[in-house]
C-alpha positions as CSV (number, residue, x, y, z in Angstrom):
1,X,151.4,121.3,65.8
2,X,152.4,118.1,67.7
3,X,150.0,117.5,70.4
4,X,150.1,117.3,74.7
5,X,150.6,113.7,75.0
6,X,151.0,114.3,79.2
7,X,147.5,116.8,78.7
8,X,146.1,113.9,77.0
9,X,146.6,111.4,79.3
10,X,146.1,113.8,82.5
11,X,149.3,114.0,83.8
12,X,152.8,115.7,84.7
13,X,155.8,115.5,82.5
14,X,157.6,114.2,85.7
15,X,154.7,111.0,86.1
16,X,156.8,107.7,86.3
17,X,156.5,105.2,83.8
18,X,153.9,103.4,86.0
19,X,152.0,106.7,85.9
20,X,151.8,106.8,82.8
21,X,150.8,103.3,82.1
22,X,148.1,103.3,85.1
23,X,146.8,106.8,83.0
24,X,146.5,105.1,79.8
25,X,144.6,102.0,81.3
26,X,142.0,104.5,83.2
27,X,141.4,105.9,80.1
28,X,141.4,102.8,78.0
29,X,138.9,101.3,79.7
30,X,136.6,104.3,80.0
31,X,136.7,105.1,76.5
32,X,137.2,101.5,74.3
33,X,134.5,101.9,71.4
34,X,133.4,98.0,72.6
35,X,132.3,98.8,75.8
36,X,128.7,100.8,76.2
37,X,129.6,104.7,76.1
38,X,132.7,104.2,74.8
39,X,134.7,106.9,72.4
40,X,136.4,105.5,69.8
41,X,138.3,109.0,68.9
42,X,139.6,109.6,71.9
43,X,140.5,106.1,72.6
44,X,142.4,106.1,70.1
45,X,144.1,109.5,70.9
46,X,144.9,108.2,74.4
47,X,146.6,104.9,73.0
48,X,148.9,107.0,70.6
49,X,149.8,109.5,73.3
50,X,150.8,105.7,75.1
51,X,152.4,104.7,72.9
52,X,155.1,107.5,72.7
53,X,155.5,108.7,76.8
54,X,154.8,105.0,77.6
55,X,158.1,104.1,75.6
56,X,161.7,105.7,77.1
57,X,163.6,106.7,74.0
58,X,160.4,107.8,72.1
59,X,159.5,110.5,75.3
60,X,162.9,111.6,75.6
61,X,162.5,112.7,71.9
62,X,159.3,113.4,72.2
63,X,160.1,116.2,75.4
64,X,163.4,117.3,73.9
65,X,162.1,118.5,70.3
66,X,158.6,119.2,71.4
67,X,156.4,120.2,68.5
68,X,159.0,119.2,65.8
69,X,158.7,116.2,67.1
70,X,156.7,115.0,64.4
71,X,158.7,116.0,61.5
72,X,161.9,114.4,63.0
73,X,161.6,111.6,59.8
74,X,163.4,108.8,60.2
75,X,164.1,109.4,64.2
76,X,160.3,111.0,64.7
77,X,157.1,109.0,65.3
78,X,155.4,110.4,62.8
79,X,153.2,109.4,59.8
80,X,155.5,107.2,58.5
81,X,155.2,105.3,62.0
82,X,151.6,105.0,61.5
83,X,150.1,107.6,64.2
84,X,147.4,108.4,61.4
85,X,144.4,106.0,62.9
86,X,143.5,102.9,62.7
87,X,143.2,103.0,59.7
88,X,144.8,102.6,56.2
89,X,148.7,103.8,58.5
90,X,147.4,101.8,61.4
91,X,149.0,102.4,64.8
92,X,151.8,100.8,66.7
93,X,150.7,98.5,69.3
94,X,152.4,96.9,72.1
95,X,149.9,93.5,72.3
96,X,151.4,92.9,75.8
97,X,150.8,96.0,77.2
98,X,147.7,95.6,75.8
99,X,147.1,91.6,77.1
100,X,147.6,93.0,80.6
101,X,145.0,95.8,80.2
102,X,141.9,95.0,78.1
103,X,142.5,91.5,79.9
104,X,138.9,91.6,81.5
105,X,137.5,93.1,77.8
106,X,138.6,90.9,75.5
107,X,140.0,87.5,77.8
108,X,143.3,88.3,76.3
109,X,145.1,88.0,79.8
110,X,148.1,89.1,78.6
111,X,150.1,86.3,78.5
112,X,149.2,84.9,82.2
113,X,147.8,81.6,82.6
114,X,144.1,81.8,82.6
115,X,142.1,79.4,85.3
116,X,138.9,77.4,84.4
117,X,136.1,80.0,84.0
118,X,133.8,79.9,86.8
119,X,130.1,81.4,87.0
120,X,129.1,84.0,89.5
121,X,126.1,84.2,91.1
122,X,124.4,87.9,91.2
123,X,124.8,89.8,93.9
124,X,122.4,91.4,96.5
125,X,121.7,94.6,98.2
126,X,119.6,95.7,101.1
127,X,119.0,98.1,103.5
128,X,119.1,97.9,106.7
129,X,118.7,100.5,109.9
130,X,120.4,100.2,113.0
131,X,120.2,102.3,116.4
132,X,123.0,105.4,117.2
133,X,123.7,102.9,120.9
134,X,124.5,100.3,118.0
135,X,126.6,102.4,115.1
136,X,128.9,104.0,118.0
137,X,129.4,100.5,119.9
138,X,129.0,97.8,117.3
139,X,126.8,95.5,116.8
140,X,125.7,91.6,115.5
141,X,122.7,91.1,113.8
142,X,121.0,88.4,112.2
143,X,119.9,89.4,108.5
144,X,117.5,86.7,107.2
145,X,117.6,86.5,103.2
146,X,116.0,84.4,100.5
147,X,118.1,83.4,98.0
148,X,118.9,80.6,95.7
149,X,121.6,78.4,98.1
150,X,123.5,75.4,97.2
151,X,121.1,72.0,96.6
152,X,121.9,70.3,100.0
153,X,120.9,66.8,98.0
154,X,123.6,67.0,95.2
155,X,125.8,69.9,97.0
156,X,125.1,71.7,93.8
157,X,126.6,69.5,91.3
158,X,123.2,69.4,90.3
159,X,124.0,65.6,89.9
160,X,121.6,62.8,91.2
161,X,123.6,61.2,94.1
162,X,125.5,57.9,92.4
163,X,124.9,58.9,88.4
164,X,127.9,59.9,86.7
165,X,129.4,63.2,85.7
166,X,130.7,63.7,82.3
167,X,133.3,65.8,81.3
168,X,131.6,68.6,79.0
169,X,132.1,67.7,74.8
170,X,132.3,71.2,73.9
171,X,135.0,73.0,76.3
172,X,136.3,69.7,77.1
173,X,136.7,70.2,80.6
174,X,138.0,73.9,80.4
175,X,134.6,75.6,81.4
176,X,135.2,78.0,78.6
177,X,135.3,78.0,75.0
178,X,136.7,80.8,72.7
179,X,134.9,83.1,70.9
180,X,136.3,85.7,68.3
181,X,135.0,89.1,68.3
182,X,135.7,91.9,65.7
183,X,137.1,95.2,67.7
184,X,139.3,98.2,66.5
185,X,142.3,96.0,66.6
186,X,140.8,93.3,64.2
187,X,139.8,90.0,65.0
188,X,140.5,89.3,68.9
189,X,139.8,85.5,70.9
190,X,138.4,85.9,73.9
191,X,137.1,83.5,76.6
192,X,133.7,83.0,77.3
193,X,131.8,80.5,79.8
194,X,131.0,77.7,78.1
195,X,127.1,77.3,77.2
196,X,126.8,73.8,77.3
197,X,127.9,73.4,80.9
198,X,127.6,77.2,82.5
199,X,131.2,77.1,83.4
200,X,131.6,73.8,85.6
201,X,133.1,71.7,83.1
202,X,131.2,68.5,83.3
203,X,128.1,67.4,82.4
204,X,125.5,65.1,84.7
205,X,123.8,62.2,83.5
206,X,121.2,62.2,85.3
207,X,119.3,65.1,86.8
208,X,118.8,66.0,90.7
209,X,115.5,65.3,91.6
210,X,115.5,68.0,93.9
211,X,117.2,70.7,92.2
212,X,116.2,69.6,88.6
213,X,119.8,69.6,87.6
214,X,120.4,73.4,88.5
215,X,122.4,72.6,91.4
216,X,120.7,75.5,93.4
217,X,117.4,76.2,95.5
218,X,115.4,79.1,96.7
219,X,115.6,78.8,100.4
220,X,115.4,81.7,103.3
221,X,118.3,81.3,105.4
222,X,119.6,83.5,108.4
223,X,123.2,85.0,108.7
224,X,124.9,86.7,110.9
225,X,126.4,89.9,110.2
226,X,128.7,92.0,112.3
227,X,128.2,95.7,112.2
228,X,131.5,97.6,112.9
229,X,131.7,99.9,115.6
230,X,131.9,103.8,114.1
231,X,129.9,103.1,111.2
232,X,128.1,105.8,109.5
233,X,124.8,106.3,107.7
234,X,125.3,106.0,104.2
235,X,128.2,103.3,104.4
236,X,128.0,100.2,102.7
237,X,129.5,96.7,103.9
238,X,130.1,94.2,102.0
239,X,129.8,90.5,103.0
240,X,131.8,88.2,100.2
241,X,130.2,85.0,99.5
242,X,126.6,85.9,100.7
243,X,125.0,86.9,97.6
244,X,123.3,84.4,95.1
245,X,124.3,80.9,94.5
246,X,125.2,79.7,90.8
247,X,125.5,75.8,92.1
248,X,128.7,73.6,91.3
249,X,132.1,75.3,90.8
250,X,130.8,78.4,90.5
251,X,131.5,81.4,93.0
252,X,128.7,82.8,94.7
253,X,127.7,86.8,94.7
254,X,128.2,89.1,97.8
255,X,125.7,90.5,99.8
256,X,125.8,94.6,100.2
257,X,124.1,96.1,103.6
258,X,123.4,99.9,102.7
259,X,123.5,101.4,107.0
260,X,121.1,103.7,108.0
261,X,121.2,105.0,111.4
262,X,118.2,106.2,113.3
263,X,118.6,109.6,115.2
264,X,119.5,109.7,118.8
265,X,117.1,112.9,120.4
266,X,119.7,112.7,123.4
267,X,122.7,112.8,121.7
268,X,124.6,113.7,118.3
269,X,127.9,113.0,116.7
270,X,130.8,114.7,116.0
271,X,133.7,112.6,114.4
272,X,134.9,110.3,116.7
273,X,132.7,112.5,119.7
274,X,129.6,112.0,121.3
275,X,127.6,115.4,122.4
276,X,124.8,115.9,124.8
277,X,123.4,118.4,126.9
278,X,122.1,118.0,130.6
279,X,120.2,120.3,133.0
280,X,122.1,122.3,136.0
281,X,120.1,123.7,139.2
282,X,121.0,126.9,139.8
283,X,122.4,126.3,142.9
284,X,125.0,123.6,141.8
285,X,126.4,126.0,139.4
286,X,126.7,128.9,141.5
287,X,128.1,126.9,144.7
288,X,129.8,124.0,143.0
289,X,129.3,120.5,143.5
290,X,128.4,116.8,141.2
291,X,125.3,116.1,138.9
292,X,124.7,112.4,137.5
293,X,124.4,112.0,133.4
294,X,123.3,109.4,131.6
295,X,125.8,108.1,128.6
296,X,124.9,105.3,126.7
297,X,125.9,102.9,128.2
298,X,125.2,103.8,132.2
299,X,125.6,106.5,134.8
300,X,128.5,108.7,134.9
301,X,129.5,111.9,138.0
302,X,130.8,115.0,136.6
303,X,132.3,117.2,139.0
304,X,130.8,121.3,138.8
305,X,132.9,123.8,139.7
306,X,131.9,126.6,141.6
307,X,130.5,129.5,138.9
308,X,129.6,127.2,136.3
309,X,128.2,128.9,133.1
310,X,125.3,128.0,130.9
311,X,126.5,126.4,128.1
312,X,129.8,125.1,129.5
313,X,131.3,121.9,128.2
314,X,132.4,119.2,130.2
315,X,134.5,116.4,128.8
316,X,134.2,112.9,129.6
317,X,137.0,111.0,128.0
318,X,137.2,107.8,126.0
319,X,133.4,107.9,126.2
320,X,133.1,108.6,122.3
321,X,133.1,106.5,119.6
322,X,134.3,103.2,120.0
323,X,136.3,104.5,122.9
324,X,138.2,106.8,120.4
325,X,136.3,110.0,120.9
326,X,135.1,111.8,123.8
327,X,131.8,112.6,125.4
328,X,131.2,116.1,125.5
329,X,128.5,117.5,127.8
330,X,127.0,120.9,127.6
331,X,125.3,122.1,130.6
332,X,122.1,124.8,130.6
333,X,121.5,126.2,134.1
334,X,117.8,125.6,135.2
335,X,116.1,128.3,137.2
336,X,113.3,127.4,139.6
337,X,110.3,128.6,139.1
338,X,109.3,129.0,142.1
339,X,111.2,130.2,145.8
340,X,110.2,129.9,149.5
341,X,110.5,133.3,151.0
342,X,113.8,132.3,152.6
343,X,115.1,132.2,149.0
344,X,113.4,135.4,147.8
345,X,115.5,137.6,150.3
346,X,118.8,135.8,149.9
347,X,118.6,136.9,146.3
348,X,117.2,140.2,147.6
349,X,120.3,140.4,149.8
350,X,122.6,139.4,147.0
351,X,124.0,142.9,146.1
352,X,123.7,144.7,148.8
């Protein structure tokens, strides 16, 4: 029984040819028996279900005779194509496609022109809290960090200033050297940083002092990061650039801020609105008139009409977050606790 090519890759039998392609490379990458947790089986079940929808005349065949499909003979796909494995039949493999996909596996880069390889430096994460005023209006804040920086001495060459900088023997410049590696479709070159030189492409002759040739040093140094107004607990930004230093031509990490936002015991948030409640004498809400609330940011008059209601909602607009929501304020009538006598027979009076 031929099998669901379009089940196996998870898709429709009207997906586009980029669909399917985009399918296949999700797949190819979760399942390649090099990387950790990979699935060699069902990698290679996804690359032969590829390698018929991913080619025009072979899925018009393939949707036309459906599960004949595979005893078409000499216009099927069959075992006499090679879909038995990788094995002793092999399969059919289109090395570009495959280039441009396993690109970051293997270094293949299918076909483009590959730059000098640079080192990265790791990346760093922290928490950090911030106030509700801040998360709904925005905020800059300066995050102090210590971290290997570039050697201000040698700019992290990690050259003595004046000695001279050879270009490295073994990559010969490149910053990369190849390096073949046995996977499923036999012996594959890839690109790897170069040991010698960590990437840069040169050699120094004579050490920093400072730095001891590294290029980089440990240092606490202050930046200043701008919170977004809206910003939720639980959201992560990420600075580029701000994470660890690798010296010379390599590229620095980035720096990921994990937000956490303290509770406001005044007010809560909605989406893009603000609520807050606020007391209402007794005699506002029954004759009408203004109270004064605070927002968070200053003083603001709501107007009360005349038989206002516990628990009525007033709506302040453009006074929720970041200006694009609304501040909604609930009012809860107050009753006094105590009356002059005056009072008492008014309210006697009421309904009679």
């Amino acid at each position: 029984m031929s099998k669901d090519y379009y089940k196996i890759l998870g898709i429709d039998k009207n997906a586009s040819a980029d669909e399917v392609k985009r399918a296949f490379r999700t797949l190819a990458h979760k399942h390649h028996p090099d990387k950790q947790g990979g699935d060699e089986a069902k990698f290679k079940e996804a690359n032969e279900a590829y390698q018929v929808l991913g080619n025009p005349e072979k899925r018009e065949q393939y949707d036309q005779y459906g599960s004949n499909f595979d005893n078409m003979g000499a216009g099927g796909f069959g075992s006499a194509q090679g879909f038995g494995g990788f094995g002793g039949g092999g399969v059919n493999i289109n090395m570009e496609d495959l280039g441009d996909i396993f690109g970051d596996i293997f270094g293949m880069g299918g076909g483009r022109t590959r730059t000098k390889t640079k080192s990265r430096g790791a990346d760093i994460e922290m928490n950090l809290n911030i106030s509700f005023k801040d998360s709904i209006f925005g905020v800059e804040k300066n995050i102090e960090l210590y971290k290997n920086v570039s050697c201000e001495v040698c700019n992290g060459s990690g050259a003595e200033p004046g000695s001279n900088v050879n270009t490295c023997s073994e990559c010969n410049g490149n910053g990369s050297v190849k390096k073949v590696q046995n996977t499923v479709f036999g012996a594959i070159a890839r690109s790897v940083i170069c040991p010698r030189c960590k990437g840069d492409g040169n050699i120094v002759e004579k050490q920093c002092k400072q730095c001891s040739g590294t290029g980089i040093r440990k240092k606490s140094i202050t930046i200043k990061v701008k919170i977004p107004a809206g910003i939720r607990s639980g959201e992560t930004l990420r600075i580029t650039g701000a994470g660890e230093s690798v010296g010379g031509n390599g590229v620095p990490g980035d720096l990921y801020i994990n937000i956490s936002v303290d509770p406001s015991q005044r007010f809560k948030r909605e989406g893009n609105n603000i609520l807050m409640t606020t007391p209402l004498d007794f005699k506002t809400a029954v004759l009408g008139g203004s109270i004064e609330v605070d927002t968070l940011i200053n003083k603001m008059k709501i107007k009360i009409p005349a038989g206002t209601q516990s628990g009525q909602v007033f709506r302040l607009k453009g006074q929720g977050v970041a200006e694009r929501g609304d501040l909604l304020v609930e009012v809860f009538i107050t009753v006094p606790e105590k009356l002059s006598r005056k009072q008492k027979k008014i309210l006697e009076e009421w309904n009679d």
